[in-house]
mmCIF file of the N, C-alpha and C atoms, coordinates in Angstrom:
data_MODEL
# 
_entry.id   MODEL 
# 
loop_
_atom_site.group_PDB 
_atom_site.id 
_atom_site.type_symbol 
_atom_site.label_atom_id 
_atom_site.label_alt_id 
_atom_site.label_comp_id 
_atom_site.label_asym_id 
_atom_site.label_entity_id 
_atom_site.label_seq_id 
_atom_site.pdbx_PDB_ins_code 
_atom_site.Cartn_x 
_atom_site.Cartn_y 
_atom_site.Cartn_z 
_atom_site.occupancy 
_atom_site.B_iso_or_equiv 
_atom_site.pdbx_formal_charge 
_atom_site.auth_seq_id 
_atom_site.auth_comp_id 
_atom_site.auth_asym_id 
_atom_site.auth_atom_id 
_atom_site.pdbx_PDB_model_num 
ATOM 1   N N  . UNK A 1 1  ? -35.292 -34.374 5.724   1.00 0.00 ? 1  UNK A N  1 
ATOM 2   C CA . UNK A 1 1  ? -36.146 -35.493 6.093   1.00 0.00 ? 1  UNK A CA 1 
ATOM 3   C C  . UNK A 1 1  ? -35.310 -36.753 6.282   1.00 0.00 ? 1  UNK A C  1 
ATOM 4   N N  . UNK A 1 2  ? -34.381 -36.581 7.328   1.00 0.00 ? 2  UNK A N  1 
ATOM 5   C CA . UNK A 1 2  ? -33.419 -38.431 7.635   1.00 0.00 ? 2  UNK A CA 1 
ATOM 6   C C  . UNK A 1 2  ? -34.641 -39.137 8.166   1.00 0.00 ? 2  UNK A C  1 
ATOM 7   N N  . UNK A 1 3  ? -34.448 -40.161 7.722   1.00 0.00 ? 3  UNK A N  1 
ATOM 8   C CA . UNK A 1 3  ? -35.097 -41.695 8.617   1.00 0.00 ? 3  UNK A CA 1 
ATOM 9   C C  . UNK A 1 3  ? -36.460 -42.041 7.781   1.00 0.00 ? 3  UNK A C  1 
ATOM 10  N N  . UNK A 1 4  ? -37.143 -41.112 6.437   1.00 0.00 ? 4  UNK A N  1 
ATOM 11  C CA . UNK A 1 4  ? -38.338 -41.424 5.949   1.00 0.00 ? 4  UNK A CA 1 
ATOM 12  C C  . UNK A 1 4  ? -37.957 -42.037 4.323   1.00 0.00 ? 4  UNK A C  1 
ATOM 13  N N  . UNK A 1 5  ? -38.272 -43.113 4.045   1.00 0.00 ? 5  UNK A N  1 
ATOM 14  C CA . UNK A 1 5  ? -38.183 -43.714 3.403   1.00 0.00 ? 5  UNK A CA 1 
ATOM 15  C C  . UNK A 1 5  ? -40.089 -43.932 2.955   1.00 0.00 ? 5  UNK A C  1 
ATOM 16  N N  . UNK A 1 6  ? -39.768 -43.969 1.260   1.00 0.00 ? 6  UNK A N  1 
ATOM 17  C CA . UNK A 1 6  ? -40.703 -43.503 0.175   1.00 0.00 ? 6  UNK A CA 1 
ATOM 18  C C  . UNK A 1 6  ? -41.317 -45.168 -0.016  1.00 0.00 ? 6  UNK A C  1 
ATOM 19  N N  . UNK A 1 7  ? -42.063 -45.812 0.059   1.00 0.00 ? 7  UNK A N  1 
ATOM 20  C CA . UNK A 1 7  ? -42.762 -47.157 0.727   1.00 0.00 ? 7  UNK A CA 1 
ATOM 21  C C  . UNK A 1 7  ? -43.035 -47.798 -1.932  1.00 0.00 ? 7  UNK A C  1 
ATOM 22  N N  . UNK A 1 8  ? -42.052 -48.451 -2.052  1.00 0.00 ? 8  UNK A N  1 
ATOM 23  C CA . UNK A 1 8  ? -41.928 -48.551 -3.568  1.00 0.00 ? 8  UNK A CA 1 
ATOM 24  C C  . UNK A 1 8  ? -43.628 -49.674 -3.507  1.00 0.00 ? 8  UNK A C  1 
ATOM 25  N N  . UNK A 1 9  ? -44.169 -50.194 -2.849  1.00 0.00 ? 9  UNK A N  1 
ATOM 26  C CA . UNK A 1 9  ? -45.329 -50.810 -2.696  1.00 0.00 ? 9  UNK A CA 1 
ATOM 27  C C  . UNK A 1 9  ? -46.613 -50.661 -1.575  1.00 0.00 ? 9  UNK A C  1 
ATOM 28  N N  . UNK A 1 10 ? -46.565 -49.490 -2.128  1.00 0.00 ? 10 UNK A N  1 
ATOM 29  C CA . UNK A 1 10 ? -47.707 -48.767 -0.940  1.00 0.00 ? 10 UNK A CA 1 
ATOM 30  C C  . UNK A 1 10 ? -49.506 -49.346 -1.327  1.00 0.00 ? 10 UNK A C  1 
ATOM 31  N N  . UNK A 1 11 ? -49.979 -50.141 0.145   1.00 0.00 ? 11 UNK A N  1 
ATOM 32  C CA . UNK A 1 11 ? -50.971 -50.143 0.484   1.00 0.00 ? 11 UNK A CA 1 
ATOM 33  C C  . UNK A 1 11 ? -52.233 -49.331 -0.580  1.00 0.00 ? 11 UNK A C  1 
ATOM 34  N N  . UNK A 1 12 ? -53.181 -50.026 -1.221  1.00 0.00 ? 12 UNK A N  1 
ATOM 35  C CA . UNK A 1 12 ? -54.168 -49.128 -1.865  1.00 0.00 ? 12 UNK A CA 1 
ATOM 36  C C  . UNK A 1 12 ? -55.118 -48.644 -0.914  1.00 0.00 ? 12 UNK A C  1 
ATOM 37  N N  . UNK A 1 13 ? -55.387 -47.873 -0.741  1.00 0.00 ? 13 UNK A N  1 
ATOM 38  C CA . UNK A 1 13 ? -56.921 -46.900 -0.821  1.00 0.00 ? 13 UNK A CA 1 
ATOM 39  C C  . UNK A 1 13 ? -58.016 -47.769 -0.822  1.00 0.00 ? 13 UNK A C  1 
ATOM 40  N N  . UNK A 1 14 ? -58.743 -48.452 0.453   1.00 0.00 ? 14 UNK A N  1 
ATOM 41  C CA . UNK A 1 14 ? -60.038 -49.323 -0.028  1.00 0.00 ? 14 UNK A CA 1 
ATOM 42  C C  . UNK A 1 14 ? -60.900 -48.504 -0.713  1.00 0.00 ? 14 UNK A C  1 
ATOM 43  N N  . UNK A 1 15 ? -61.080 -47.141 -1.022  1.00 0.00 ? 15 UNK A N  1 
ATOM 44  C CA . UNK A 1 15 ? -62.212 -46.796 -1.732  1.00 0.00 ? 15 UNK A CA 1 
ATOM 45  C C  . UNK A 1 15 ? -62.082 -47.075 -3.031  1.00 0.00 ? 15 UNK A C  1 
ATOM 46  N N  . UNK A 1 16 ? -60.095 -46.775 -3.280  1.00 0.00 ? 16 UNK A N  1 
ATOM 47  C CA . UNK A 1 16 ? -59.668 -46.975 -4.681  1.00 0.00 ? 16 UNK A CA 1 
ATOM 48  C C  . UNK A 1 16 ? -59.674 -48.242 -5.395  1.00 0.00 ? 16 UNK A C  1 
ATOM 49  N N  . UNK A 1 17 ? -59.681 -49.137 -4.433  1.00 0.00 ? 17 UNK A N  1 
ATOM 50  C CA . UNK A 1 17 ? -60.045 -50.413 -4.925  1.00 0.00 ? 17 UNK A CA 1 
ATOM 51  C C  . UNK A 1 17 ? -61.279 -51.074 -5.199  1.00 0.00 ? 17 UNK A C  1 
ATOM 52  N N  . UNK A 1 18 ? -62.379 -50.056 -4.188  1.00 0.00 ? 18 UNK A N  1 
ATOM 53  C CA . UNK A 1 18 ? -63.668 -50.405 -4.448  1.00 0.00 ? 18 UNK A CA 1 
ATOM 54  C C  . UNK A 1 18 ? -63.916 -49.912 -5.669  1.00 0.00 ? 18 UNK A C  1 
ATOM 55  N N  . UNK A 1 19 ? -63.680 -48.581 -6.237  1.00 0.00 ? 19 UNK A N  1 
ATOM 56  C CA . UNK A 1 19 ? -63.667 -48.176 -7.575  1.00 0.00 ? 19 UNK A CA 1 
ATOM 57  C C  . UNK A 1 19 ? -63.518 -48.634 -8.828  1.00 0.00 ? 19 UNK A C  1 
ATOM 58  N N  . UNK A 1 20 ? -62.360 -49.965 -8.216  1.00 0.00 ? 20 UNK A N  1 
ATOM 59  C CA . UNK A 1 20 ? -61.738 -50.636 -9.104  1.00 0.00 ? 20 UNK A CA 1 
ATOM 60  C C  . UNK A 1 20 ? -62.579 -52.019 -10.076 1.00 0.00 ? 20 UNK A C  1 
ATOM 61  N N  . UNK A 1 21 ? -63.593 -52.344 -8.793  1.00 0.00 ? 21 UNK A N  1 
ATOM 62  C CA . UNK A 1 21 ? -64.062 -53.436 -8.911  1.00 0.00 ? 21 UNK A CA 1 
ATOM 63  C C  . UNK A 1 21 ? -65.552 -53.342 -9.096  1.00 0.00 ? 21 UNK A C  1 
ATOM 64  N N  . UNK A 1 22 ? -65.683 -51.569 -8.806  1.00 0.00 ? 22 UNK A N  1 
ATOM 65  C CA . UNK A 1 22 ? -67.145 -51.532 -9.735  1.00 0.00 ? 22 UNK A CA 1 
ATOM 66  C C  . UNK A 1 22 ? -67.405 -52.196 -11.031 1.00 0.00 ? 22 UNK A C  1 
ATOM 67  N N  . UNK A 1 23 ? -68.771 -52.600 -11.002 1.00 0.00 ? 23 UNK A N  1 
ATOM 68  C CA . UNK A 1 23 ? -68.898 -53.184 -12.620 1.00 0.00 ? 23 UNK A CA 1 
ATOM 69  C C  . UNK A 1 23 ? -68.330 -54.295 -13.178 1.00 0.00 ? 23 UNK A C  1 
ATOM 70  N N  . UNK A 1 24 ? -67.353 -55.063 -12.202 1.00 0.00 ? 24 UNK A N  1 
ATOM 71  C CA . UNK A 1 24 ? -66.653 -56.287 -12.975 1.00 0.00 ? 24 UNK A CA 1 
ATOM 72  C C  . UNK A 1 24 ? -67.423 -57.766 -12.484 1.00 0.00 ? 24 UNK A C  1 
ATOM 73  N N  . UNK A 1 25 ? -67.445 -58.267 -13.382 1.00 0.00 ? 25 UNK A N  1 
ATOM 74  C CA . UNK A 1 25 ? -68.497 -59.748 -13.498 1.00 0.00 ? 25 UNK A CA 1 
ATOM 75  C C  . UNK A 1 25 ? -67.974 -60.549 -12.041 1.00 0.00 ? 25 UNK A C  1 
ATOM 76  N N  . UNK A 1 26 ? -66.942 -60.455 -11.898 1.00 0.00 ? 26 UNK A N  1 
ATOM 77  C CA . UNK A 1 26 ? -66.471 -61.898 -10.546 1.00 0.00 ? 26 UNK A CA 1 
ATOM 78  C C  . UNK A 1 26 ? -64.999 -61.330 -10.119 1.00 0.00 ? 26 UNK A C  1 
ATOM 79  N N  . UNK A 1 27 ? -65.078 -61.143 -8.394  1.00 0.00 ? 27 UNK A N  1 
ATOM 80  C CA . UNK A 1 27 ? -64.009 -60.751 -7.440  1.00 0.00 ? 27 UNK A CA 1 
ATOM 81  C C  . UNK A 1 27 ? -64.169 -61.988 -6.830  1.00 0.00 ? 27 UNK A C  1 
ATOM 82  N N  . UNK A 1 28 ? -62.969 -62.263 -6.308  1.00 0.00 ? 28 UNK A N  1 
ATOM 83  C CA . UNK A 1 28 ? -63.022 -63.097 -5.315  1.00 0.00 ? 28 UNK A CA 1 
ATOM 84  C C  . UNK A 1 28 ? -61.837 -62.979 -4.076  1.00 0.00 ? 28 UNK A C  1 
ATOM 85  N N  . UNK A 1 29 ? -62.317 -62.771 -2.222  1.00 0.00 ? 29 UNK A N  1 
ATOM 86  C CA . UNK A 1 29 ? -61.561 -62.672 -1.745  1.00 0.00 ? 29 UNK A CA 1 
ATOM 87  C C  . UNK A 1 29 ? -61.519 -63.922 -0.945  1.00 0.00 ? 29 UNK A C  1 
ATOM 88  N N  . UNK A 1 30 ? -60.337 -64.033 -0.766  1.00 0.00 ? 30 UNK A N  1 
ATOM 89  C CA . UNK A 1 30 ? -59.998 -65.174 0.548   1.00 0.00 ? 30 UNK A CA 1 
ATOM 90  C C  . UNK A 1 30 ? -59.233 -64.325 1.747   1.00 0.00 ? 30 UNK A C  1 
ATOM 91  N N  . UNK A 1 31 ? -60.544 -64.304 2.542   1.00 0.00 ? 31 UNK A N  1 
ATOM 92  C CA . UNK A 1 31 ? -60.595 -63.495 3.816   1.00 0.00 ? 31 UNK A CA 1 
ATOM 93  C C  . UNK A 1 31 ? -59.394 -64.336 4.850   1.00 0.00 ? 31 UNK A C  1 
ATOM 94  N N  . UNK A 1 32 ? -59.344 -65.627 5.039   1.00 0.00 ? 32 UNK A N  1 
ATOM 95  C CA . UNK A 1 32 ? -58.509 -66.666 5.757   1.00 0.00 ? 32 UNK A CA 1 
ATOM 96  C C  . UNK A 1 32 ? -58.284 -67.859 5.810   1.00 0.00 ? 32 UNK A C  1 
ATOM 97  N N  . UNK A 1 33 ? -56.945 -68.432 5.710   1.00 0.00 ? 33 UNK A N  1 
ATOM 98  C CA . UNK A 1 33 ? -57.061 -69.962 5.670   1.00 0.00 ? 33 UNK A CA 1 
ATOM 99  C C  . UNK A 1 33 ? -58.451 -70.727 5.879   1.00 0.00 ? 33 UNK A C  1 
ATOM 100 N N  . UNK A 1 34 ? -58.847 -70.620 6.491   1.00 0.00 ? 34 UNK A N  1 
ATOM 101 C CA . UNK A 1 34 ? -60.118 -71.380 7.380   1.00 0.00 ? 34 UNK A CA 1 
ATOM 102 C C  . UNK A 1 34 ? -60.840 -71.914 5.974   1.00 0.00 ? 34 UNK A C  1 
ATOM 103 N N  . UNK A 1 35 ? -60.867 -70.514 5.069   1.00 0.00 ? 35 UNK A N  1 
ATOM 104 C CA . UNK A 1 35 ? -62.169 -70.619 4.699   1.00 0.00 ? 35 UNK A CA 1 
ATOM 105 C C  . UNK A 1 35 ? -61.816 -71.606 3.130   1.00 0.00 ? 35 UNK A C  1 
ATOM 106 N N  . UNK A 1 36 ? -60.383 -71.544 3.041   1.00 0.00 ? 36 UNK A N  1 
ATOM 107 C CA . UNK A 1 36 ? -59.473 -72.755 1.537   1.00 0.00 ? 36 UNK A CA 1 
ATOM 108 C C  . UNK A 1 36 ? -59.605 -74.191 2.702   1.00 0.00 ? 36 UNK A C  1 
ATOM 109 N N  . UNK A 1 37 ? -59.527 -74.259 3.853   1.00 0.00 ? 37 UNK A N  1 
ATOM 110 C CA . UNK A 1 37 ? -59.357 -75.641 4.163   1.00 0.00 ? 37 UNK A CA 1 
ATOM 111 C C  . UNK A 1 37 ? -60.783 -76.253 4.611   1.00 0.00 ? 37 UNK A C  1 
ATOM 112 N N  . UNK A 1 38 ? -62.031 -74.965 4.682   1.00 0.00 ? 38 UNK A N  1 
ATOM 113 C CA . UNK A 1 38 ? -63.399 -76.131 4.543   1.00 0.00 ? 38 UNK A CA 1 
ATOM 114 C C  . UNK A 1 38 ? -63.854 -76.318 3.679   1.00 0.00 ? 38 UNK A C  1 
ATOM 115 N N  . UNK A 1 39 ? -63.317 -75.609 2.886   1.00 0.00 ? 39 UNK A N  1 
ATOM 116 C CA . UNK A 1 39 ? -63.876 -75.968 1.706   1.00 0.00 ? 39 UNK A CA 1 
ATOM 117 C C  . UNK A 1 39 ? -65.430 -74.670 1.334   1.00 0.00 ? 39 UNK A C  1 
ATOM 118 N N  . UNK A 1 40 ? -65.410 -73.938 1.755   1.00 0.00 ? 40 UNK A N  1 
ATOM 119 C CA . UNK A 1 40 ? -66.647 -72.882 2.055   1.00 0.00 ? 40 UNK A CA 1 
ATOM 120 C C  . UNK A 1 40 ? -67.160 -72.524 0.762   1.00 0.00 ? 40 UNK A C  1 
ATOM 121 N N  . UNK A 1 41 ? -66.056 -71.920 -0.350  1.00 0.00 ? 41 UNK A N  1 
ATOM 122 C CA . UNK A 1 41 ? -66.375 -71.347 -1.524  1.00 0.00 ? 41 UNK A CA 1 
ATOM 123 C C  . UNK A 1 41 ? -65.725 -72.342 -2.797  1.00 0.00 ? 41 UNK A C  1 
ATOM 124 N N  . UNK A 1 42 ? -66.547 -72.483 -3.111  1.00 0.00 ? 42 UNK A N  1 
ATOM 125 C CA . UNK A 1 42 ? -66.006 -73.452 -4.901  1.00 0.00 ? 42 UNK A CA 1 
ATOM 126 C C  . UNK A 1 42 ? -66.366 -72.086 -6.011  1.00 0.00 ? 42 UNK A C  1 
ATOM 127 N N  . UNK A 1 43 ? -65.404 -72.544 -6.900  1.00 0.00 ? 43 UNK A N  1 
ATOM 128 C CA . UNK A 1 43 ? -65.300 -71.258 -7.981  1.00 0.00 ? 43 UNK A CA 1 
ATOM 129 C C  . UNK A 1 43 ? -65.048 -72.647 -9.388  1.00 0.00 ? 43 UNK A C  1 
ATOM 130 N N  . UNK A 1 44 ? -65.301 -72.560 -10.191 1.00 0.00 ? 44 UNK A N  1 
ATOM 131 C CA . UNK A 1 44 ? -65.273 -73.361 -11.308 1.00 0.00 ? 44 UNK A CA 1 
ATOM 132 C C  . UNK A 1 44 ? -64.277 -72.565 -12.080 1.00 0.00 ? 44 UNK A C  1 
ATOM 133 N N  . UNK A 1 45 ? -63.013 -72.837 -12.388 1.00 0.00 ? 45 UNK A N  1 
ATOM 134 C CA . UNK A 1 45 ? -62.055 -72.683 -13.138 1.00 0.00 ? 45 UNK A CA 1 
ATOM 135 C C  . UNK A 1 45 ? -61.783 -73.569 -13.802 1.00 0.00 ? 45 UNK A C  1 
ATOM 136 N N  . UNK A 1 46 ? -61.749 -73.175 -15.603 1.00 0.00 ? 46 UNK A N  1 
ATOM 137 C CA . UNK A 1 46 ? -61.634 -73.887 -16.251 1.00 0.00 ? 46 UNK A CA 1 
ATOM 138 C C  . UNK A 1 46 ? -59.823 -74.403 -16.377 1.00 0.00 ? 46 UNK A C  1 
ATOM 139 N N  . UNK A 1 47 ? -59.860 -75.661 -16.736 1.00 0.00 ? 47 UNK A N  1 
ATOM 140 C CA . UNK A 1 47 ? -58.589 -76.497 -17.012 1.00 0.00 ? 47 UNK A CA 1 
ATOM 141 C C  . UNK A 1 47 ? -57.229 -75.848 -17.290 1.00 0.00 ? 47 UNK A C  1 
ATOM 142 N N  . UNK A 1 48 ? -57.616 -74.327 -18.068 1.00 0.00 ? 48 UNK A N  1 
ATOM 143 C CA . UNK A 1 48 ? -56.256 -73.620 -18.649 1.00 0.00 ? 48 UNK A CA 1 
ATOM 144 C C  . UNK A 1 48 ? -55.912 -72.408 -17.915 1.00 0.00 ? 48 UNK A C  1 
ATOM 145 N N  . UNK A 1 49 ? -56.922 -72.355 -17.008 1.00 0.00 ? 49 UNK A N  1 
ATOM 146 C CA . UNK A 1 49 ? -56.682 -71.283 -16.118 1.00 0.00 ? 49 UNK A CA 1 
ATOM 147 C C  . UNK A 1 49 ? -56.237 -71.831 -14.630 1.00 0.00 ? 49 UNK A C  1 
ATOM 148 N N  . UNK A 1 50 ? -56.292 -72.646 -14.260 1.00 0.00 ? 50 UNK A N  1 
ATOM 149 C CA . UNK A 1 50 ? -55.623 -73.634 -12.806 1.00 0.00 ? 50 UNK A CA 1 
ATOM 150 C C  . UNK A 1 50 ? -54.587 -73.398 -12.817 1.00 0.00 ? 50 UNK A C  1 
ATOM 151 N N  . UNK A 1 51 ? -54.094 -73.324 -13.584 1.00 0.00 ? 51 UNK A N  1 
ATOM 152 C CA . UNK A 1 51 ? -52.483 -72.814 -12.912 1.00 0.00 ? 51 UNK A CA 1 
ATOM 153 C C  . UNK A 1 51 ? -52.053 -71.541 -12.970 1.00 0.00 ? 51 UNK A C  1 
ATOM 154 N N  . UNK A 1 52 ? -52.536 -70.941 -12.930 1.00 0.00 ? 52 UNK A N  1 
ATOM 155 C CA . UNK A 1 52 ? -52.782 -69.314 -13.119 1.00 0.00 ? 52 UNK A CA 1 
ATOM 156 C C  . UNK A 1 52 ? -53.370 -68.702 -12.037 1.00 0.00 ? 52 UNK A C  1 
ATOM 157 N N  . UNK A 1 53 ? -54.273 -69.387 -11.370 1.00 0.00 ? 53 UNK A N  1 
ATOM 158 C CA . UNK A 1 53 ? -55.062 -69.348 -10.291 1.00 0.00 ? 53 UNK A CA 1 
ATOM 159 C C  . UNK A 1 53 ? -54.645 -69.536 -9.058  1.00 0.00 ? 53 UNK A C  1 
ATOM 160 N N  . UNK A 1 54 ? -53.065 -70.095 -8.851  1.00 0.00 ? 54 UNK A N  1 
ATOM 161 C CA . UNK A 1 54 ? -53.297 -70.421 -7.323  1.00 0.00 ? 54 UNK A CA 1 
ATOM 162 C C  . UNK A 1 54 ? -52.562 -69.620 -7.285  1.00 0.00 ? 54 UNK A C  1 
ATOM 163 N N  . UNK A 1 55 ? -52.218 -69.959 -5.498  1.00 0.00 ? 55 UNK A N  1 
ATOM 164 C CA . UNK A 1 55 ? -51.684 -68.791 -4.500  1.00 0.00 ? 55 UNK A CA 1 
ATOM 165 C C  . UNK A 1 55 ? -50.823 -69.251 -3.667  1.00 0.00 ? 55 UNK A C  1 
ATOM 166 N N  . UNK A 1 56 ? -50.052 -68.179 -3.205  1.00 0.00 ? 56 UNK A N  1 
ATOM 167 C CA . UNK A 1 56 ? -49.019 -68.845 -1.987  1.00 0.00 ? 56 UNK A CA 1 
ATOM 168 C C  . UNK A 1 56 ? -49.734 -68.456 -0.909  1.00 0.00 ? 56 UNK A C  1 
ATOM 169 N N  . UNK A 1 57 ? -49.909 -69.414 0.240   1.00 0.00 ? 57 UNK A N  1 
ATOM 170 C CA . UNK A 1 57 ? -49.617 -69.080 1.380   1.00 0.00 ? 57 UNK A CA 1 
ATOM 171 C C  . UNK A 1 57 ? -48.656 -69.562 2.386   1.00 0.00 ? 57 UNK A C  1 
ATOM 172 N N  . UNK A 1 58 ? -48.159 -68.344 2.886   1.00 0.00 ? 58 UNK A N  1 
ATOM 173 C CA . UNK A 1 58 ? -46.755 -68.866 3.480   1.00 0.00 ? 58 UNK A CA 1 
ATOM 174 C C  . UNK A 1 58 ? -45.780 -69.592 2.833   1.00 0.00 ? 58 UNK A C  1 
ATOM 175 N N  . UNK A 1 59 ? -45.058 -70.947 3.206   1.00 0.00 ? 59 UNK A N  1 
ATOM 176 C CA . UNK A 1 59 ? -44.190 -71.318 2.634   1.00 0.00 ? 59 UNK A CA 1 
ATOM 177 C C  . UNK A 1 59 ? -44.746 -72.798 1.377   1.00 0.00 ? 59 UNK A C  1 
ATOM 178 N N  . UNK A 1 60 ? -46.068 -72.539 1.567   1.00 0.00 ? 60 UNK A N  1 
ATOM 179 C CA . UNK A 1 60 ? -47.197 -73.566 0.669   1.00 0.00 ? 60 UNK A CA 1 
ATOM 180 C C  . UNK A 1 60 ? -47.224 -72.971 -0.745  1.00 0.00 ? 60 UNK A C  1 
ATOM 181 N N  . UNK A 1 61 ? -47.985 -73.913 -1.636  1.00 0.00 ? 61 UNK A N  1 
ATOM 182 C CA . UNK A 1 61 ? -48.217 -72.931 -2.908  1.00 0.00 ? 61 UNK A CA 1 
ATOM 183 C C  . UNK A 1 61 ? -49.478 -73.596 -3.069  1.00 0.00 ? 61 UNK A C  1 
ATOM 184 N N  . UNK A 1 62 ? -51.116 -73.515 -3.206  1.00 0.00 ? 62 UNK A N  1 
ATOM 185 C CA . UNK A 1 62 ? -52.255 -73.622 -3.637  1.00 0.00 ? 62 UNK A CA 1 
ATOM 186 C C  . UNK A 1 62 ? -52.335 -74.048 -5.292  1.00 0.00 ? 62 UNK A C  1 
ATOM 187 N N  . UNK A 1 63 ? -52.494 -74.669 -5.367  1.00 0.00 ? 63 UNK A N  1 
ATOM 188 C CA . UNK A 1 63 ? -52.628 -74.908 -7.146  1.00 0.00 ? 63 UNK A CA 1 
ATOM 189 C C  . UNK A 1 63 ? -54.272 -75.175 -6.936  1.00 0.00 ? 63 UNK A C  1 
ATOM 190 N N  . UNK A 1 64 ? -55.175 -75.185 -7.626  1.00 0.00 ? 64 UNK A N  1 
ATOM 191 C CA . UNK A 1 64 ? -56.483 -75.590 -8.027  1.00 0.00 ? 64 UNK A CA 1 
ATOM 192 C C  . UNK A 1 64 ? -56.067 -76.998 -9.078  1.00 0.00 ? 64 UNK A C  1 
ATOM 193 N N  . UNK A 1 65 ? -56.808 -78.370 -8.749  1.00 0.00 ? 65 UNK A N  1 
ATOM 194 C CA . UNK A 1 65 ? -56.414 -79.632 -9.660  1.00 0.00 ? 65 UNK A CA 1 
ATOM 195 C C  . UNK A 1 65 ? -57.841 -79.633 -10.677 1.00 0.00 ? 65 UNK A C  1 
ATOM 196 N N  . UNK A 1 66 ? -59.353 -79.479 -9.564  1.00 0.00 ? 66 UNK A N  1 
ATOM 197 C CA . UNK A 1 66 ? -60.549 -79.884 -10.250 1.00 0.00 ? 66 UNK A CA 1 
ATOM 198 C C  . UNK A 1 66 ? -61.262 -78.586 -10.092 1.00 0.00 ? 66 UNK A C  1 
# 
């Protein structure tokens, strides 16, 4: 087998992930920029969890302040 290389972060299974998230109190996806710069979805995170919470996109980093 030359040229196949074994993928060390392989893609999940949407069913396996739907599986995953049966039964749990709060998912949250961010489908696309669009929807962090209108402001569309507010999530109330408390004070000790904000920095725990954000995200990179691209060469940005998201922090949550309020």
């Amino acid at each position: 087998m030359h040229g196949l290389r074994i993928d060390i972060f392989p893609m999940p299974f949407m069913d396996h992930m739907l599986d995953r998230l049966a039964g749990k109190g709060l998912y949250f996806f961010v489908m696309d920029i669009r929807d962090i710069q209108t402001n569309k979805y507010w999530l109330r995170i408390g004070p000790e969890w904000r920095r725990k919470a954000g995200m990179p996109i691209g060469v940005k980093y998201i922090e949550f302040t309020r």
